[in-house]
mmCIF file of the N, C-alpha and C atoms, coordinates in Angstrom:
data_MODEL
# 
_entry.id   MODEL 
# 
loop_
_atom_site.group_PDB 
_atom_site.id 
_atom_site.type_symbol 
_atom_site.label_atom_id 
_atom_site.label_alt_id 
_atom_site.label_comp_id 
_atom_site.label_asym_id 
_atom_site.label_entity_id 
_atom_site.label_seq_id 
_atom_site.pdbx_PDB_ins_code 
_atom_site.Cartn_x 
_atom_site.Cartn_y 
_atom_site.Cartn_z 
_atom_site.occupancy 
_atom_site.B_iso_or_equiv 
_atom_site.pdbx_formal_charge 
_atom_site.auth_seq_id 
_atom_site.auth_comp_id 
_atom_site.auth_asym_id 
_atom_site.auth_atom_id 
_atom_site.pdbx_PDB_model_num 
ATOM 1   N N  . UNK A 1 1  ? -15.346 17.826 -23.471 1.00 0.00 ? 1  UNK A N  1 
ATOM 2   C CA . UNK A 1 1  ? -15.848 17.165 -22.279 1.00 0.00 ? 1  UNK A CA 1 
ATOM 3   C C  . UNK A 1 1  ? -17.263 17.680 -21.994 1.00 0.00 ? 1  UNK A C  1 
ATOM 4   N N  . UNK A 1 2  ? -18.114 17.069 -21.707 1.00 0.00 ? 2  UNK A N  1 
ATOM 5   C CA . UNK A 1 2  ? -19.325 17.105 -21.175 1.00 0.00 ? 2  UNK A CA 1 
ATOM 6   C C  . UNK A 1 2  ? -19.221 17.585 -20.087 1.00 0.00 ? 2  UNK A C  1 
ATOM 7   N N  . UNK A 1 3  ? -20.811 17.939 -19.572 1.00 0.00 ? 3  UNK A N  1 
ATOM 8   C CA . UNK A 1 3  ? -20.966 18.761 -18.556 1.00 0.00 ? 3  UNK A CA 1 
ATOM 9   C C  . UNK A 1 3  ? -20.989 17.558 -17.380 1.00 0.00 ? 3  UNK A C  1 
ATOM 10  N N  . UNK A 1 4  ? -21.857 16.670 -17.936 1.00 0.00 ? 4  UNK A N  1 
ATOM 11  C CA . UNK A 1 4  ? -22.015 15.842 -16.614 1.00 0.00 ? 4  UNK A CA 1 
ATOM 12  C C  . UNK A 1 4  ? -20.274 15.261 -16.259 1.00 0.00 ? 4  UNK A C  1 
ATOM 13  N N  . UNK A 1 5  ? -19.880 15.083 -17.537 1.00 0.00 ? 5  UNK A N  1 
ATOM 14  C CA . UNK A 1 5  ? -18.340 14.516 -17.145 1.00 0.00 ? 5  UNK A CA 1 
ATOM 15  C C  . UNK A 1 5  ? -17.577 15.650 -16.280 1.00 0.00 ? 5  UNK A C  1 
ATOM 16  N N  . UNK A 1 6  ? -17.620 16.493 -16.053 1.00 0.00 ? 6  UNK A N  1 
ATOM 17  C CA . UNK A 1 6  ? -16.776 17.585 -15.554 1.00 0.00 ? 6  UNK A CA 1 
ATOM 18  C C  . UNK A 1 6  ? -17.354 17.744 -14.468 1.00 0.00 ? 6  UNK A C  1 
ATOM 19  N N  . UNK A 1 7  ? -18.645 17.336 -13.744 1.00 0.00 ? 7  UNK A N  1 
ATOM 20  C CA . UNK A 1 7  ? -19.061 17.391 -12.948 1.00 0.00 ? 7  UNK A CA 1 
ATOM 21  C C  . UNK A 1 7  ? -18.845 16.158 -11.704 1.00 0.00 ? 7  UNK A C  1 
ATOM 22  N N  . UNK A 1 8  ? -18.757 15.195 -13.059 1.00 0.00 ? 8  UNK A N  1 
ATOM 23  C CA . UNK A 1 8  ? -18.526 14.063 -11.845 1.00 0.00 ? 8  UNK A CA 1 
ATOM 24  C C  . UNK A 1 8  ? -16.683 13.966 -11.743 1.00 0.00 ? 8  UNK A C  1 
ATOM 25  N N  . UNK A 1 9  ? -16.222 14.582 -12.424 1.00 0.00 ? 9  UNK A N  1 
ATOM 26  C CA . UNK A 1 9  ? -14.554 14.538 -12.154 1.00 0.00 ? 9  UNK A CA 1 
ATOM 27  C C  . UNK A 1 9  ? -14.177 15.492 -10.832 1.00 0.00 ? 9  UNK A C  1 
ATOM 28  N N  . UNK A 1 10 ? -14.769 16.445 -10.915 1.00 0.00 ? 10 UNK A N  1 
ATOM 29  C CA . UNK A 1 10 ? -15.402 17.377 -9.584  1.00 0.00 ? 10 UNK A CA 1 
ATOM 30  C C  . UNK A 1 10 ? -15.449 16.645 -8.503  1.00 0.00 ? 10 UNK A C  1 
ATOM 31  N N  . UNK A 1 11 ? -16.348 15.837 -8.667  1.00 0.00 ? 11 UNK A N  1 
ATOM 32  C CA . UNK A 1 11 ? -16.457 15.113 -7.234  1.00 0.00 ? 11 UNK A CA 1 
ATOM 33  C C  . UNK A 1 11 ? -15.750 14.177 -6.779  1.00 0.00 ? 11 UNK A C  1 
ATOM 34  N N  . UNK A 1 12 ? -15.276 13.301 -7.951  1.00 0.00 ? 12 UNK A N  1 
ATOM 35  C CA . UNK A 1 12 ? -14.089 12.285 -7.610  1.00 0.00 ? 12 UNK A CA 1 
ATOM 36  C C  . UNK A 1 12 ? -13.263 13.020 -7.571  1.00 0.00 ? 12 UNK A C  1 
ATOM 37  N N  . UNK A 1 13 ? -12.470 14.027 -7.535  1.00 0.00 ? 13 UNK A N  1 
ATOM 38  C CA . UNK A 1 13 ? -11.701 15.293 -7.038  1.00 0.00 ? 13 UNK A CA 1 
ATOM 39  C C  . UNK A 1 13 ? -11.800 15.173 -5.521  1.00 0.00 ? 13 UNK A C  1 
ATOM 40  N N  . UNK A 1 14 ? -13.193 15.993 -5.237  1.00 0.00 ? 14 UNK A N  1 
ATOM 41  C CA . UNK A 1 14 ? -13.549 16.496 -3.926  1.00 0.00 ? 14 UNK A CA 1 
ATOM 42  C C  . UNK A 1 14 ? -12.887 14.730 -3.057  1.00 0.00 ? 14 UNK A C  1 
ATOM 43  N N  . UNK A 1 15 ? -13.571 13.354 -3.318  1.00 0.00 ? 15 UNK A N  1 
ATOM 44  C CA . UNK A 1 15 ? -13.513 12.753 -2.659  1.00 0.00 ? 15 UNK A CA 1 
ATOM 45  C C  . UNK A 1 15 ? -12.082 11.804 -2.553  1.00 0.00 ? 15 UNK A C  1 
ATOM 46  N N  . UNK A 1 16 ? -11.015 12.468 -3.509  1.00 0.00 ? 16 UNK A N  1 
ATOM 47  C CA . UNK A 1 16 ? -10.005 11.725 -3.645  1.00 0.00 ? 16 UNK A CA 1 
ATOM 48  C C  . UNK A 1 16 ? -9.137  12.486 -2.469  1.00 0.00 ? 16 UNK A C  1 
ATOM 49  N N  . UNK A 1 17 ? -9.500  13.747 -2.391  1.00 0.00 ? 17 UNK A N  1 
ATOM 50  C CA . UNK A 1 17 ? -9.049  14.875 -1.304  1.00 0.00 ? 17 UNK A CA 1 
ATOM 51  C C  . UNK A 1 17 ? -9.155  14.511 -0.118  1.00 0.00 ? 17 UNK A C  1 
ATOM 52  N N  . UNK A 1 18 ? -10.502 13.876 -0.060  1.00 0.00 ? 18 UNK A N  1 
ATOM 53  C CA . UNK A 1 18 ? -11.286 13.622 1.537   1.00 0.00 ? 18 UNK A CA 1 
ATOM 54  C C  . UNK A 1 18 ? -10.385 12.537 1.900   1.00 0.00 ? 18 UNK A C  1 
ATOM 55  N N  . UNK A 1 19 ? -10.122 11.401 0.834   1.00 0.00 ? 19 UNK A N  1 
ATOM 56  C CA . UNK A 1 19 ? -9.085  10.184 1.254   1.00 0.00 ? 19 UNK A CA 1 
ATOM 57  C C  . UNK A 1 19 ? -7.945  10.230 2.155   1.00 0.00 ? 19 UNK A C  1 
ATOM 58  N N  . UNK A 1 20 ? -7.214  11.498 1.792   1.00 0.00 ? 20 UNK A N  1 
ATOM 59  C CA . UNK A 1 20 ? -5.840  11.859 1.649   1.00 0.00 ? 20 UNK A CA 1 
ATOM 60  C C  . UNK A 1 20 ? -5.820  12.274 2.947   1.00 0.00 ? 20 UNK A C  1 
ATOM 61  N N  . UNK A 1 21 ? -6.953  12.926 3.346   1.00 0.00 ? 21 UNK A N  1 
ATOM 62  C CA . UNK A 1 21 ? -7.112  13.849 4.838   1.00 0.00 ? 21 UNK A CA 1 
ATOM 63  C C  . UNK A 1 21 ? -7.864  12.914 5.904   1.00 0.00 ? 21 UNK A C  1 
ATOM 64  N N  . UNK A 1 22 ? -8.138  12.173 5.549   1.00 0.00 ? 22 UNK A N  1 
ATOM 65  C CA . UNK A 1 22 ? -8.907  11.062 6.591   1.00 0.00 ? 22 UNK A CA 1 
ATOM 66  C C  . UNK A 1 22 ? -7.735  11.200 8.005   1.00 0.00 ? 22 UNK A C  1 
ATOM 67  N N  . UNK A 1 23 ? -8.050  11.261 9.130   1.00 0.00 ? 23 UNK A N  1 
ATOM 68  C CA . UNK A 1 23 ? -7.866  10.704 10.226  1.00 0.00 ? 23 UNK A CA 1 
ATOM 69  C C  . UNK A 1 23 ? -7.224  12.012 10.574  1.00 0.00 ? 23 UNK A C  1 
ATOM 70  N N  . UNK A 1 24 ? -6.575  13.112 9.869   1.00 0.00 ? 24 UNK A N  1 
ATOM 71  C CA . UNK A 1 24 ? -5.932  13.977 10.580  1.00 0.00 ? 24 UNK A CA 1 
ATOM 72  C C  . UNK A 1 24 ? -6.696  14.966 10.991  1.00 0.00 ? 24 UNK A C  1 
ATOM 73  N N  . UNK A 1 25 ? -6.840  15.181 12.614  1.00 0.00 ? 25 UNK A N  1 
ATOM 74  C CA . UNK A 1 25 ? -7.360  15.951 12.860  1.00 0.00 ? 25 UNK A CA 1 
ATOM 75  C C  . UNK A 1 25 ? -7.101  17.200 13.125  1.00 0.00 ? 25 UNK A C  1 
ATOM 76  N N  . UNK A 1 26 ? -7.314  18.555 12.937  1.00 0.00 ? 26 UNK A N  1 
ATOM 77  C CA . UNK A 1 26 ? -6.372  19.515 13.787  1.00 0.00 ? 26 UNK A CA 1 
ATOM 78  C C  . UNK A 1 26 ? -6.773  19.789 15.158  1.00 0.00 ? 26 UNK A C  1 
ATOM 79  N N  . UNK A 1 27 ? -5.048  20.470 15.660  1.00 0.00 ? 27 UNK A N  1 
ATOM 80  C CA . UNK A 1 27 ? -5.532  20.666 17.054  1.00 0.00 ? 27 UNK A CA 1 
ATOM 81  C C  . UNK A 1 27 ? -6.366  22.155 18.070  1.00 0.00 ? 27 UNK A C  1 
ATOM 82  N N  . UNK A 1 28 ? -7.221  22.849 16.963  1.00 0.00 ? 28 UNK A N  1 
ATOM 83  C CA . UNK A 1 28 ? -7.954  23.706 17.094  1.00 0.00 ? 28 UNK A CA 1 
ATOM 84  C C  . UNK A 1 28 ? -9.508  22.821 17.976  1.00 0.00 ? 28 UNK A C  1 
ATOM 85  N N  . UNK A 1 29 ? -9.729  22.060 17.012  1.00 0.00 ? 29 UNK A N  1 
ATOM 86  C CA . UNK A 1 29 ? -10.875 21.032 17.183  1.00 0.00 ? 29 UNK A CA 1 
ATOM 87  C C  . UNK A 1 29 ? -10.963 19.941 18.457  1.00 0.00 ? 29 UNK A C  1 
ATOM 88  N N  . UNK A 1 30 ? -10.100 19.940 18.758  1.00 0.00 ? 30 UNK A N  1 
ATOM 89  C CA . UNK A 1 30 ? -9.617  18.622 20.045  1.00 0.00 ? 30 UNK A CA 1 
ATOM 90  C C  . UNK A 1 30 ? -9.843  19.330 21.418  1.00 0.00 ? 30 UNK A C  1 
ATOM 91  N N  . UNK A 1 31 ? -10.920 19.067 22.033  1.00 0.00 ? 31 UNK A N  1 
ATOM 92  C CA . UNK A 1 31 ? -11.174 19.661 23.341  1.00 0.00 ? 31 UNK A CA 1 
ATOM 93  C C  . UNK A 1 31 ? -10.156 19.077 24.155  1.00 0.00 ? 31 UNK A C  1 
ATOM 94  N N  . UNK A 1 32 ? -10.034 20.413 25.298  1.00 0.00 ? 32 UNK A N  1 
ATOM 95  C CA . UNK A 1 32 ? -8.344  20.768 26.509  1.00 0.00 ? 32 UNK A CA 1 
ATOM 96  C C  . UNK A 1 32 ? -9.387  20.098 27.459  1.00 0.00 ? 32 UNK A C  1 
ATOM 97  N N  . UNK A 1 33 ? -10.638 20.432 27.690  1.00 0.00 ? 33 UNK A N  1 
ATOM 98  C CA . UNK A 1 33 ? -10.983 19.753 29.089  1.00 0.00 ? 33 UNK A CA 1 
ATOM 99  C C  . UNK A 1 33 ? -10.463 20.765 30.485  1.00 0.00 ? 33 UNK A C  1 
ATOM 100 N N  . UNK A 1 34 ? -10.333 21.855 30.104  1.00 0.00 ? 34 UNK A N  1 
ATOM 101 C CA . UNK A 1 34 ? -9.489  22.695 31.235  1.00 0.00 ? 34 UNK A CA 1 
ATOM 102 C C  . UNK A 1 34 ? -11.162 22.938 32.234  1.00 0.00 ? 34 UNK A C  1 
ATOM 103 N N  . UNK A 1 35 ? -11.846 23.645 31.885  1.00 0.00 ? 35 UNK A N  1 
ATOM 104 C CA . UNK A 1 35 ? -12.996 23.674 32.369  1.00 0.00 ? 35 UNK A CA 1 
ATOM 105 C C  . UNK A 1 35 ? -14.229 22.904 32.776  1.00 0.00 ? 35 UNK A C  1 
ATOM 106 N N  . UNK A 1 36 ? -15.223 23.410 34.030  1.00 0.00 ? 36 UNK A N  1 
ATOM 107 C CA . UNK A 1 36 ? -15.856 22.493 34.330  1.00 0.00 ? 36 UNK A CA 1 
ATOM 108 C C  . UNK A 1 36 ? -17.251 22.185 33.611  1.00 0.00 ? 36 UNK A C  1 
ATOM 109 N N  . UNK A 1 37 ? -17.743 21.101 33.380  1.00 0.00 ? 37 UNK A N  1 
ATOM 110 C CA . UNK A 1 37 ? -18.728 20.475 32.657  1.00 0.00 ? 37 UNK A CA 1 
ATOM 111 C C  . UNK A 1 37 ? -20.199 21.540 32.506  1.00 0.00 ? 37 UNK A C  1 
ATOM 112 N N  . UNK A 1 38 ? -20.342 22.094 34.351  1.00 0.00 ? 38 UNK A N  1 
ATOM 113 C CA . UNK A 1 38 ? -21.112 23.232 34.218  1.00 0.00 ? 38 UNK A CA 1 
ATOM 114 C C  . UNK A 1 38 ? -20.502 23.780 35.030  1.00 0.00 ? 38 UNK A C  1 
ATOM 115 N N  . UNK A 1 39 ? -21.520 25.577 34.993  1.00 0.00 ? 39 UNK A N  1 
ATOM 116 C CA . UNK A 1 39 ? -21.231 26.538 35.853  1.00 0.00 ? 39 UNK A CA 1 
ATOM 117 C C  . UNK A 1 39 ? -20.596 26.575 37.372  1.00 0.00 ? 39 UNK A C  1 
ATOM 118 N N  . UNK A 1 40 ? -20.151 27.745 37.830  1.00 0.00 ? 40 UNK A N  1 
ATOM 119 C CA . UNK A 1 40 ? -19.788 27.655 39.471  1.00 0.00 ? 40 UNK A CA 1 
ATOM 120 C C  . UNK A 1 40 ? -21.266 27.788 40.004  1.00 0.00 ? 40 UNK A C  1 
ATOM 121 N N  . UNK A 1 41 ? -22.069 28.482 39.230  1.00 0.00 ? 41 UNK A N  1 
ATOM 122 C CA . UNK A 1 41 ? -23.165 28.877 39.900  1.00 0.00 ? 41 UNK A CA 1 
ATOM 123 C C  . UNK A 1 41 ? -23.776 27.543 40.281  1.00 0.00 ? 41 UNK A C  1 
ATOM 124 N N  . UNK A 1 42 ? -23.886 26.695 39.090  1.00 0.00 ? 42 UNK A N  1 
ATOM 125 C CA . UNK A 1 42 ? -24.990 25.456 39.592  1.00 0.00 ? 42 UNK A CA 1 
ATOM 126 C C  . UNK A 1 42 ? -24.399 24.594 40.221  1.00 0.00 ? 42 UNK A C  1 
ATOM 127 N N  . UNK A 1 43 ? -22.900 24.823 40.356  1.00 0.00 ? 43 UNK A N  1 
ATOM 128 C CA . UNK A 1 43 ? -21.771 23.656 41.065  1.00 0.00 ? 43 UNK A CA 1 
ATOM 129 C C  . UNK A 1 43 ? -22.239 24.131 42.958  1.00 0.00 ? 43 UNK A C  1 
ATOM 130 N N  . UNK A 1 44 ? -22.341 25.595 42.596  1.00 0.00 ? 44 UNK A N  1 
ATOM 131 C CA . UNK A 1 44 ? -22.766 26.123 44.579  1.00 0.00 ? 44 UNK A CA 1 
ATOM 132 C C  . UNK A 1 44 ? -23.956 25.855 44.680  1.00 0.00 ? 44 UNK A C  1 
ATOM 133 N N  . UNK A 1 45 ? -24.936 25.859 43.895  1.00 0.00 ? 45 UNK A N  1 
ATOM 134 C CA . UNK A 1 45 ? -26.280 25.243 44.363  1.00 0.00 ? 45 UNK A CA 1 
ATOM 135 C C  . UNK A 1 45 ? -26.563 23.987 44.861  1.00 0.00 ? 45 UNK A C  1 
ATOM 136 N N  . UNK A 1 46 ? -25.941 22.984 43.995  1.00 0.00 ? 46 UNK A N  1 
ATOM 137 C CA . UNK A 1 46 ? -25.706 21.305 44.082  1.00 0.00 ? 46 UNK A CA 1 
ATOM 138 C C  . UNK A 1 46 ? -25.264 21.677 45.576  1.00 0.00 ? 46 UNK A C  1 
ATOM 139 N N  . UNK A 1 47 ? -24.100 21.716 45.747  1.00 0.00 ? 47 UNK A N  1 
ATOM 140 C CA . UNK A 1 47 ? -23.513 21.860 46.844  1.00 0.00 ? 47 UNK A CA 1 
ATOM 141 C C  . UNK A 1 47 ? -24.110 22.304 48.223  1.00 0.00 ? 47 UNK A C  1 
ATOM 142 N N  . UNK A 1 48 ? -25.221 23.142 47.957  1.00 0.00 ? 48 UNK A N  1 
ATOM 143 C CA . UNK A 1 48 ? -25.846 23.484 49.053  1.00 0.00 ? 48 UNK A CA 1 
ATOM 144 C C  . UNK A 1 48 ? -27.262 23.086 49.448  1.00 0.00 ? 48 UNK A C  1 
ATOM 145 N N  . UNK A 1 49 ? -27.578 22.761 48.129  1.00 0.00 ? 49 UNK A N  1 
ATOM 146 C CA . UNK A 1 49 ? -28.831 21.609 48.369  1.00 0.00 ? 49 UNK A CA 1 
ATOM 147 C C  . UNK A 1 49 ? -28.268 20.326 48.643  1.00 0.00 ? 49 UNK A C  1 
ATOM 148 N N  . UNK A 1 50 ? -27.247 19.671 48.748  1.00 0.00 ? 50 UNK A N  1 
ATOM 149 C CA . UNK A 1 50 ? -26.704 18.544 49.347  1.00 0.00 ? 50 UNK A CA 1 
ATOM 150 C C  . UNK A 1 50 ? -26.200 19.080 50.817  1.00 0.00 ? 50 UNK A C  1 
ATOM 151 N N  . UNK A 1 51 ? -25.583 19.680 50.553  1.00 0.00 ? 51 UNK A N  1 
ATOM 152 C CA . UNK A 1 51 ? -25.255 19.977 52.291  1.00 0.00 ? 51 UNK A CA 1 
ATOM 153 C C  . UNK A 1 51 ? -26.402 20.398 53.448  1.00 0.00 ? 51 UNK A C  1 
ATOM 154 N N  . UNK A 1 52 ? -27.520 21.529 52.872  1.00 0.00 ? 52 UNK A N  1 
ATOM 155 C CA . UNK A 1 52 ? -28.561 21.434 53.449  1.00 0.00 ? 52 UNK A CA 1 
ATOM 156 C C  . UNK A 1 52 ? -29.015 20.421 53.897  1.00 0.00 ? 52 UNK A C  1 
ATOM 157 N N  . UNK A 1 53 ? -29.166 20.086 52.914  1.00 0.00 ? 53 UNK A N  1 
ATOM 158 C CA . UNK A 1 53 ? -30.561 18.936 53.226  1.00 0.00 ? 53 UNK A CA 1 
ATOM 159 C C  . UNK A 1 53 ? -29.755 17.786 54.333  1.00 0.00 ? 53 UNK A C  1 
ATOM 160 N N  . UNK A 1 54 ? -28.605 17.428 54.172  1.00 0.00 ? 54 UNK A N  1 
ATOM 161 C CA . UNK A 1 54 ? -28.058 16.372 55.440  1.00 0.00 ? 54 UNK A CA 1 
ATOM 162 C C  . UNK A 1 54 ? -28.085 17.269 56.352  1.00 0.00 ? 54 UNK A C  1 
ATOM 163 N N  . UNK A 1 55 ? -27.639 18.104 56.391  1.00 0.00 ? 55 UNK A N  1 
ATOM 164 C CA . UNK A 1 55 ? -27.787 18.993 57.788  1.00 0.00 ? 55 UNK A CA 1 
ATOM 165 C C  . UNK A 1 55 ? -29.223 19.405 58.482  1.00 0.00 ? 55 UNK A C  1 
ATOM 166 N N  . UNK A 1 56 ? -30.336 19.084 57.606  1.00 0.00 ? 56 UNK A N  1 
ATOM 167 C CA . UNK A 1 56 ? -31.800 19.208 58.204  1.00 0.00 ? 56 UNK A CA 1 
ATOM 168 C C  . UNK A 1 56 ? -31.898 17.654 58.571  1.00 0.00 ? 56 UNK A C  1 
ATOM 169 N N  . UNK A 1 57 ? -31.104 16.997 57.901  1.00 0.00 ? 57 UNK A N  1 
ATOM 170 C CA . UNK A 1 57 ? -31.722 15.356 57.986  1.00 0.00 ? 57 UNK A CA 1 
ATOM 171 C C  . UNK A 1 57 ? -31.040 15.109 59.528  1.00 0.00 ? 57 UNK A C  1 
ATOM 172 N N  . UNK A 1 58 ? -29.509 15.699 60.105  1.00 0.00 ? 58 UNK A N  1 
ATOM 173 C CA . UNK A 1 58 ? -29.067 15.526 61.246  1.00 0.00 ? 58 UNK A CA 1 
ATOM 174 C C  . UNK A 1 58 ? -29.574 15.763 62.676  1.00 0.00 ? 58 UNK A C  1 
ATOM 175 N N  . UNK A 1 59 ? -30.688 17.768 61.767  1.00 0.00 ? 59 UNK A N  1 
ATOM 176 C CA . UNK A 1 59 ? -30.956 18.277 63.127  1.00 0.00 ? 59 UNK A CA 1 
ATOM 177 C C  . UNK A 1 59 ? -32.352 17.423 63.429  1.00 0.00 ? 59 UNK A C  1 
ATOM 178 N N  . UNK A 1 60 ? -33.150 16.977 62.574  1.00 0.00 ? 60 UNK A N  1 
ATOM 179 C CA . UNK A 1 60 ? -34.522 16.711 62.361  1.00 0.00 ? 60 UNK A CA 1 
ATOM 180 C C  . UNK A 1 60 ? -34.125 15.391 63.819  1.00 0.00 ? 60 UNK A C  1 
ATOM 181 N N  . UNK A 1 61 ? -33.086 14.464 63.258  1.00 0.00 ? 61 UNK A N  1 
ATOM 182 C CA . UNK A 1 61 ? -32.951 13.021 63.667  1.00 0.00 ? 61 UNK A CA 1 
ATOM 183 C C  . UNK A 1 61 ? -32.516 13.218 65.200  1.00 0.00 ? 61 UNK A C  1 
ATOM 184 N N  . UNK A 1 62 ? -31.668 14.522 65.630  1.00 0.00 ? 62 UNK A N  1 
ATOM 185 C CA . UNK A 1 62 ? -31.477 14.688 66.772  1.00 0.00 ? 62 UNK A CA 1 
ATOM 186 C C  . UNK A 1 62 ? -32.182 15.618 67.821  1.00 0.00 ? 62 UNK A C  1 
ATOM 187 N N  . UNK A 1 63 ? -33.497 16.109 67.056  1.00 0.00 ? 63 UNK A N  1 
ATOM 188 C CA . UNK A 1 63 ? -34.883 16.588 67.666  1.00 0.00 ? 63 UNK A CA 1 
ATOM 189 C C  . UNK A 1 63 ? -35.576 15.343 68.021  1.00 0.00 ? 63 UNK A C  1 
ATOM 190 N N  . UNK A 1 64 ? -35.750 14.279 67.750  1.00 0.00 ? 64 UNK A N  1 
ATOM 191 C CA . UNK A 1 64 ? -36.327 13.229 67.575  1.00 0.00 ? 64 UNK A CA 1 
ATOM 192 C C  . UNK A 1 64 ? -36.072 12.294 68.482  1.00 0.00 ? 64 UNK A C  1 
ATOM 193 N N  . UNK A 1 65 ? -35.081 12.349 68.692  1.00 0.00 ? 65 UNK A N  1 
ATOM 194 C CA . UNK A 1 65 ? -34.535 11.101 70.313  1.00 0.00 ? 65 UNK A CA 1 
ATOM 195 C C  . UNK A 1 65 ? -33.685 10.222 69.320  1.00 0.00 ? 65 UNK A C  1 
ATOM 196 N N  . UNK A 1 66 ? -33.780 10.301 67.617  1.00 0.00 ? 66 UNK A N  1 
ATOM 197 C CA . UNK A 1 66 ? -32.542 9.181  67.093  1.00 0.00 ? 66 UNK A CA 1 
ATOM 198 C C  . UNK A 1 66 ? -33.537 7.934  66.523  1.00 0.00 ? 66 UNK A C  1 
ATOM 199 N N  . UNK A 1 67 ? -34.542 7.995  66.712  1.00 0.00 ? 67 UNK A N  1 
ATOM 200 C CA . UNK A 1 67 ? -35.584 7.331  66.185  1.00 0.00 ? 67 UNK A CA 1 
ATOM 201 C C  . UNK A 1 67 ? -36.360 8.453  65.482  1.00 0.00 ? 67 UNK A C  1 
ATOM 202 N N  . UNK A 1 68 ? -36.178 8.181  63.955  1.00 0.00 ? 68 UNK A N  1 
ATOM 203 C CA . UNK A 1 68 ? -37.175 8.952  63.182  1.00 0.00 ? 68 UNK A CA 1 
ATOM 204 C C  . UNK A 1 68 ? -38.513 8.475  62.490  1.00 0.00 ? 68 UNK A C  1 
# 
């Protein structure tokens, strides 16, 4: 047998393998989703730059007479 022949039997090997395994995935690889997308830290910031800021937008509007 030739080299190139032993080489390409190699690979129709490798890819007759890949056939066989198509679609199964393991369950190491499959994200749980238990956790959040980001941090607590930037989840309390969001949170307090949203809450701030309506709460300046409330006091501002009721310094104002309600017409801003």
């Amino acid at each position: 047998m030739t080299t190139s022949r032993r080489l390409a039997d190699r690979k129709i090997e490798k890819f007759q393998k890949n056939i066989t395994k198509r679609g199964s995935v393991p369950e190491t690889t499959v994200k749980k989703g238990n956790g959040y997308p980001v941090g607590p830290a930037v989840l309390g910031f969001f949170i307090f730059v949203v809450i701030g800021s309506s709460l300046f937008q409330i006091i501002r509007t009721a310094t104002s007479g309600g017409m801003a």
